[in-house]
C-alpha positions as a printed Julia matrix, in Angstrom:
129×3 Matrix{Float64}:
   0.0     0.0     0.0
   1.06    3.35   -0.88
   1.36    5.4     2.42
   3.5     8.33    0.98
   0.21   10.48    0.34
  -2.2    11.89    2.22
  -4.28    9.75    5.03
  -7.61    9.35    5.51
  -7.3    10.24    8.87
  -4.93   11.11   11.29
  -5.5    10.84   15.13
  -3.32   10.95   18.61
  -3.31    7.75   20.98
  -5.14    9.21   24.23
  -5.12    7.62   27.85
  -8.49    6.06   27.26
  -7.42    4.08   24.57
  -5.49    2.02   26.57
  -5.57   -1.48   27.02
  -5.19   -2.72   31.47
  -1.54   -3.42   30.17
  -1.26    0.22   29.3
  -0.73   -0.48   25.76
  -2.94    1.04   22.91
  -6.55   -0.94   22.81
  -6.27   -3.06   19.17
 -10.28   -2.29   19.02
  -9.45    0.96   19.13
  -6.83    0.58   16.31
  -9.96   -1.45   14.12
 -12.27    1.52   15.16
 -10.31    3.99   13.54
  -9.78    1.58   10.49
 -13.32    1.62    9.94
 -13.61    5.0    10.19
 -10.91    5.95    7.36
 -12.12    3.1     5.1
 -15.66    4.2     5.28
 -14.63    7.66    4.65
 -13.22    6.3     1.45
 -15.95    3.93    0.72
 -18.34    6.73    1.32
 -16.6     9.24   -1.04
 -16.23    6.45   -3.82
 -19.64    5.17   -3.71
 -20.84    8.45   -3.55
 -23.0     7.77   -0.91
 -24.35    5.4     2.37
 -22.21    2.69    2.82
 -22.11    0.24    5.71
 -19.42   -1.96    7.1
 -20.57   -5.51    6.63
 -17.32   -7.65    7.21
 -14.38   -7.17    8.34
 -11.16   -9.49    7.61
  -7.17  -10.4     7.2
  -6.13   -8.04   10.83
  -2.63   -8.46   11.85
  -0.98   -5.56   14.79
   2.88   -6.3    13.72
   3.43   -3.16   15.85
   2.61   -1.41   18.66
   1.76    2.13   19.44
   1.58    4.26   22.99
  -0.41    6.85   24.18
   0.84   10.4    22.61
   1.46    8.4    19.5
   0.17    9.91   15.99
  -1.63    7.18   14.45
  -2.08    7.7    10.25
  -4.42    5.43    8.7
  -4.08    4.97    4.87
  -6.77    3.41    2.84
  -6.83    1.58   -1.03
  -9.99    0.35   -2.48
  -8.89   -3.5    -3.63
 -11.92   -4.31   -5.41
 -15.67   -3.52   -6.47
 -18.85   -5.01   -6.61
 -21.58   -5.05   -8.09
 -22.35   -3.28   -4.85
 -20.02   -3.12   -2.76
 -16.44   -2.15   -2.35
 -13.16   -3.72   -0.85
 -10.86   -1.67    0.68
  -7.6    -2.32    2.57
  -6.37   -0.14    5.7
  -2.82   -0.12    6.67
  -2.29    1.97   10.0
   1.27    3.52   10.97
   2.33    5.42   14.18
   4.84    8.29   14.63
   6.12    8.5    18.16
   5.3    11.64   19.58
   8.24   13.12   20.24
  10.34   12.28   16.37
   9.3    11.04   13.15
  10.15    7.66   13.72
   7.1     5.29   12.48
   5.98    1.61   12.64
   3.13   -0.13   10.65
   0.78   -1.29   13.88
  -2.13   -2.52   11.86
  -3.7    -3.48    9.03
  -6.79   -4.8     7.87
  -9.67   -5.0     4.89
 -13.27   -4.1     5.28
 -15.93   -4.84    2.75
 -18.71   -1.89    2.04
 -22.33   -2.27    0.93
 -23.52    0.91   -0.56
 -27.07    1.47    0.12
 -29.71    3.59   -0.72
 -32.23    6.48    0.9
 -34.09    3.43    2.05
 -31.15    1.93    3.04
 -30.93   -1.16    0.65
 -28.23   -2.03   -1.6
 -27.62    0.25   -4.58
 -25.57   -0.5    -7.71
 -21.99    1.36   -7.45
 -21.59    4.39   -9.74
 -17.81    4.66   -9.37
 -15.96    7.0   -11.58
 -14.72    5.54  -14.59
 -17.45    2.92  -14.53
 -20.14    2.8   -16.73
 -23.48    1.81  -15.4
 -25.98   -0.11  -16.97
């Protein structure tokens, strides 16, 4: 994954993100995972879009509290309606620029509808039919 751009959001580790080892909560990590690739999935699908799985997490790193946390995001594939999209999240310590990879994960996206039921994906560069 290309992390060199921009992320889809960026967010400090806070004392109540802590695991009772004093370590920063992995759910926490996932939360804000969902929260960047929705963002995405939201802005590609032009739209509602819901979480509906979520796969593939491995935390090769850890992070502590005062840490910058980055979260990039990639849609991998599309549905007919749905997208795939892969997060990769990387900490800065908050005191350098020295950064680890601490997560990373894929979520898969139903975009839905006013009524909330799943809609066909209008994705640019695709043609609709």
């Amino acid at each position: 994954m290309n992390t060199a751009g921009a992320p889809m959001i960026r967010v400090t580790a806070m004392p109540a993100d802590t695991n009772p080892y004093g370590g920063v909560f992995g759910g926490w990590l996932m939360s804000q995972m969902a929260l960047a690739a929705g963002s995405l999935a939201s802005r590609v699908g032009r739209g509602k879009a819901v979480v509906v799985s979520a796969t593939d997490f491995a935390f090769p790193g850890a992070m502590a509290v005062g840490d910058e946390l980055s979260v990039y995001c990639e849609v991998l594939a599309t549905g007919n309606t749905s997208l795939t999209i892969a997060a990769e999240s990387v900490a800065r310590e908050r005191n350098g620029e020295a950064t680890v990879k601490v997560a990373g994960g894929t979520f898969k996206f139903v975009l839905l509808d006013e009524d909330d039921r799943p809609r066909t994906a209008v994705l640019p560069g695709k043609v609709s039919t």
